[in-house]
C-alpha positions in Angstrom: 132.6 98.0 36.6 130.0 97.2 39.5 131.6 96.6 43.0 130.6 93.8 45.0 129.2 94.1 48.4 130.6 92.8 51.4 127.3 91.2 52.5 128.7 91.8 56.2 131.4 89.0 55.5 134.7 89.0 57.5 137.0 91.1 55.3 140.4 88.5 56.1 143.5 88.3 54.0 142.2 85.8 52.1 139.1 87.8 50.6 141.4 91.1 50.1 143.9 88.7 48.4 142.0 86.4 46.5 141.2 86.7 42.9 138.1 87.4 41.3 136.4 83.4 40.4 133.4 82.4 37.8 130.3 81.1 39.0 131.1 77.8 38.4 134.4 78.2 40.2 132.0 79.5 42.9 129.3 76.5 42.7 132.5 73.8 43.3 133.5 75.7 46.8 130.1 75.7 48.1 129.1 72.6 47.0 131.5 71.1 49.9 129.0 72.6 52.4 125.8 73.1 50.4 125.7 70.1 48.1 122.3 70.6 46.9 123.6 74.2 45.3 123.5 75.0 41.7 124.3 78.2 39.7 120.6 78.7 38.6 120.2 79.0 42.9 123.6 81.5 42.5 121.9 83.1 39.9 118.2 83.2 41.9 120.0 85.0 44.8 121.6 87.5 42.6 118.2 88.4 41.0 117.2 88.7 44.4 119.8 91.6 45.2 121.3 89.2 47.9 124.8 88.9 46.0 126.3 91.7 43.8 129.4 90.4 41.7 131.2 92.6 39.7 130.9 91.9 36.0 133.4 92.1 32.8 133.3 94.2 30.4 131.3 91.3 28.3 128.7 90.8 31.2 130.3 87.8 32.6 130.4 87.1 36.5 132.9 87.2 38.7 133.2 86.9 42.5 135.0 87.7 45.4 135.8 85.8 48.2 133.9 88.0 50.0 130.8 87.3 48.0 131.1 83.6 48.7 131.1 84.0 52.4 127.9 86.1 51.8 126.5 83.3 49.6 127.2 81.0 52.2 125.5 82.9 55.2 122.5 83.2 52.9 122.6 79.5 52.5 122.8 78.7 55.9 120.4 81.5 57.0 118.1 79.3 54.8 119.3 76.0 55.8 119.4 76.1 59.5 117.0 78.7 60.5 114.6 78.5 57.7 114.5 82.3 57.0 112.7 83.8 53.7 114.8 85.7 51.2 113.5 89.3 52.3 114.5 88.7 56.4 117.8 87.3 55.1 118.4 90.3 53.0 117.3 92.5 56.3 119.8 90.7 58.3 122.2 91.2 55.7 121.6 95.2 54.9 121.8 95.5 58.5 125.5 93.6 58.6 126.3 95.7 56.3 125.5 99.0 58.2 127.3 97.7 61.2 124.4 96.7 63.2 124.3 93.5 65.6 121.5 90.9 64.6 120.5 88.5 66.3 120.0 85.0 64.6 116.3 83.2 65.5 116.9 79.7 66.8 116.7 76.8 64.4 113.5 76.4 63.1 111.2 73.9 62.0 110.6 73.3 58.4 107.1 74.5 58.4 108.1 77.4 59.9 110.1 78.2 57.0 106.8 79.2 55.2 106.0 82.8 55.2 102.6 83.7 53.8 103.1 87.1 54.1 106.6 87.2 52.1 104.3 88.9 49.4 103.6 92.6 48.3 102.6 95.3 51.5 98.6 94.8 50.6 98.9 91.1 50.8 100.7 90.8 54.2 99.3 93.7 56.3 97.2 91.2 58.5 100.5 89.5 59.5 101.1 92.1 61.9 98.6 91.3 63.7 99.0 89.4 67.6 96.7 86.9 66.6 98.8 85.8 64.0 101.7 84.9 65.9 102.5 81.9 68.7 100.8 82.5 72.0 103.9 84.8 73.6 103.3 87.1 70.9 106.4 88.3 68.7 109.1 87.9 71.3 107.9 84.2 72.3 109.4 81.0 72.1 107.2 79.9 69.4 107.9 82.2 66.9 105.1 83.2 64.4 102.8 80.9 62.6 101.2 80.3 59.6 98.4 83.0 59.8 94.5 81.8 59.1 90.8 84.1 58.6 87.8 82.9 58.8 85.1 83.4 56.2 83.9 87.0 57.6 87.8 88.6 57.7 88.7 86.7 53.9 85.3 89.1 52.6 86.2 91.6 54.1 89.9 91.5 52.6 88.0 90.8 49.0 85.7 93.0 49.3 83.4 90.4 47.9 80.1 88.8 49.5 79.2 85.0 49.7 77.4 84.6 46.7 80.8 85.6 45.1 82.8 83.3 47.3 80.7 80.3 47.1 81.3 80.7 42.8 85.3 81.0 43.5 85.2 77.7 45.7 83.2 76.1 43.0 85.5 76.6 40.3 87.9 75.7 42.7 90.2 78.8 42.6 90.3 78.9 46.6 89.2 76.0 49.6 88.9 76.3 52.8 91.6 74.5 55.2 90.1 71.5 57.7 89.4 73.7 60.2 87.4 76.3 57.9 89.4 78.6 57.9 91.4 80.6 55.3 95.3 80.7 54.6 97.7 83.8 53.1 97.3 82.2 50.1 93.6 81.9 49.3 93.6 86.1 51.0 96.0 86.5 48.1 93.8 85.0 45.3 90.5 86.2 46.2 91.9 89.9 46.3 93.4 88.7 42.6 90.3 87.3 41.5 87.6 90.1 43.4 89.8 92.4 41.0 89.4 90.8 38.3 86.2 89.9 38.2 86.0 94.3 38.2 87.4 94.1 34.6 84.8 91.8 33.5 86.7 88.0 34.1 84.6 86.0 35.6 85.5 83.1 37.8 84.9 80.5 34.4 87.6 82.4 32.9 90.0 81.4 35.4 90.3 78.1 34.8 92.6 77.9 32.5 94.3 80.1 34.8 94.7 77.6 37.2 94.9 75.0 35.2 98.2 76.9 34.2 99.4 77.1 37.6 98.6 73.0 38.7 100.9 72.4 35.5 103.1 74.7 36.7 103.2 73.4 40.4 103.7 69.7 39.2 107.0 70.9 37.0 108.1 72.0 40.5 107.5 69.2 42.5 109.3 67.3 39.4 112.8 69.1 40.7 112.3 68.6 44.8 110.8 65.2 45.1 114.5 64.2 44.9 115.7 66.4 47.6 112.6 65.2 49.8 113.9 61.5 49.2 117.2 62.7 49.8 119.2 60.7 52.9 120.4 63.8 54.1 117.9 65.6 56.6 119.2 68.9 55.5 118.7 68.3 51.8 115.6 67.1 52.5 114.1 70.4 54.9 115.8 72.2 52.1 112.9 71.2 49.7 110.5 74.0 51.2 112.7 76.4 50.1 114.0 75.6 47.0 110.1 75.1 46.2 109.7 78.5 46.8 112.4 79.5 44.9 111.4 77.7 41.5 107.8 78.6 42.1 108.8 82.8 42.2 110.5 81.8 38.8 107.9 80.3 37.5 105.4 83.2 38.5 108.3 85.7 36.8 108.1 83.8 33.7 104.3 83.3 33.6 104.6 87.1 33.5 106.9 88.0 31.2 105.6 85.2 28.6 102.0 87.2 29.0 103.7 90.3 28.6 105.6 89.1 25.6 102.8 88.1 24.1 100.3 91.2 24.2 103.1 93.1 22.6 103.2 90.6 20.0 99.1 90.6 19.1 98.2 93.0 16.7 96.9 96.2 17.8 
C-alpha cells in the first residue's frame, strides 16, 4: 500500500487519529473553505504529484487528514497568492524537508500567469533581469509577464522573417499591441520552426489551431461562471482553474494522437 505524504502539514491528534476518508468525503470538508472545489481538481493535483493518498487494494482513494490540510495549503497557495502548481510543489518539497519558506505577498490575478511554467527550453529567458519588475527578483513588484521583440523571438526559432511573416499569416502567432512577443508565441514558433523541419508547413497547421480555438472555447464554457461569480475569490480563481483544464486538454490532445497512430495500420 502507498503512504501518503505529509505535504508539511501539522501532524496533530486529529490527523494521527483520524481515519482514512474517500474523495468525496474529502471534496465535502473543503468545500466549506474552497467552494469552487471539485474531485476532478482533487484528482488534477494528484496527477500533479501535489497529494499522494494511499490507495486500496482495488485502486480506490483514500486520505488522511494530513492530506487534506495539504490540499488545503495548495488551494490557498493558489487562491491568495496566485502561485503556479510547480512553485507550490517547491514550497511544499521544501516543508517537507524541514526548511522555512517564505510565502510572497498576495498577488494580483495577472500575476498569477507564469509563461515560463513550461518545459526548461521554453522558459530559460525567464531568468533573465529584464524580465522581472524594475527591483529585479527581490523587488516589490515581483516578476512580470516576460515579452521579445521580433529580433530575440528569431533568434529563439531559429527562423528568419520570411518564415515569420507566413506563421503570422496563418495566424499561428501575433504580435501583442506593443509589438512585441509573449512566452506563448516563443513557445509556438519553436513548435512550429520544428516542425516545419519534418516537412509541415505552416498550411498544415490549421487544423491544428483550429483544434486548439475549439478546445479553448470548451474551457472558457467551465469558467465564465466563476468569472460571474459574486465572490471575488471565485472569480480570481478563474485564471487558475483555466490553466488547469487547459493542461488537461493538452494531455488529452496527446494521448488521443497517440492512440490513434497505434491504431492506423502500419
Amino acid at each position: 500500500m502507498l503512504q501518503s505524504r505529509s505535504g508539511g502539514a501539522r501532524r496533530g491528534t486529529a490527523a494521527a487519529k483520524s481515519a482514512p476518508m474517500s474523495i468525496g468525503a474529502v471534496l465535502n470538508l473543503l468545500r466549506d473553505e474552497f467552494p469552487e472545489v471539485t474531485i476532478s481538481k482533487i484528482r488534477f493535483l494528484e496527477s500533479e504529484g501535489l497529494v499522494e493518498p494511499q490507495r486500496t487494494p482495488s485502486g480506490y482513494r483514500k486520505f488522511t487528514a494530513a492530506d487534506v490540510e495539504r490540499l488545503s495549503r495548495v488551494l490557498r497557495l493558489q487562491r491568495d497568492h496566485y502561485l503556479p502548481l510547480r512553485v507550490i510543489k517547491e514550497q511544499l518539497d521544501a516543508l517537507d524537508r524541514g526548511e522555512e519558506v517564505a510565502l510572497p505577498g498576495p498577488a494580483r490575478p495577472s500575476e498569477a500567469i507564469d509563461p515560463f511554467d513550461a518545459p526548461e527550453g521554453d522558459r530559460a529567458s525567464a531568468a533573465s533581469p529584464a524580465h522581472h519588475g524594475t527591483d529585479g527578483p527581490a523587488g516589490t513588484e515581483g516578476p512580470r509577464a516576460a515579452r521579445v521583440g521580433r529580433a530575440e523571438l528569431l533568434a529563439a526559432a531559429e527562423a528568419d522573417e520570411e518564415q515569420l511573416a507566413e506563421w503570422e499569416s496563418y495566424g499561428l502567432i501575433r504580435p501583442g499591441g506593443d509589438g512585441g512577443y509573449d512566452a506563448e508565441a516563443v513557445a509556438i514558433a519553436r513548435i512550429v520552426a520544428d516542425l516545419g523541419r519534418h516537412g509541415l508547413e505552416p498550411r498544415h497547421l490549421r487544423v491544428v489551431k483550429a483544434s486548439a480555438e475549439r478546445e479553448a472555447g470548451l474551457v472558457e464554457q467551465v469558467v465564465a461562471p466563476l468569472r460571474r461569480h459574486r465572490n471575488p475569490q471565485t472569480r480570481a480563481h478563474a485564471e487558475t482553474t483555466a490553466r488547469e483544464l487547459a493542461t488537461l486538454a493538452v494531455r488529452l490532445h496527446a494521448a488521443l494522437v497517440q492512440s490513434a497512430l497505434k491504431a492506423r495500420p502500419r
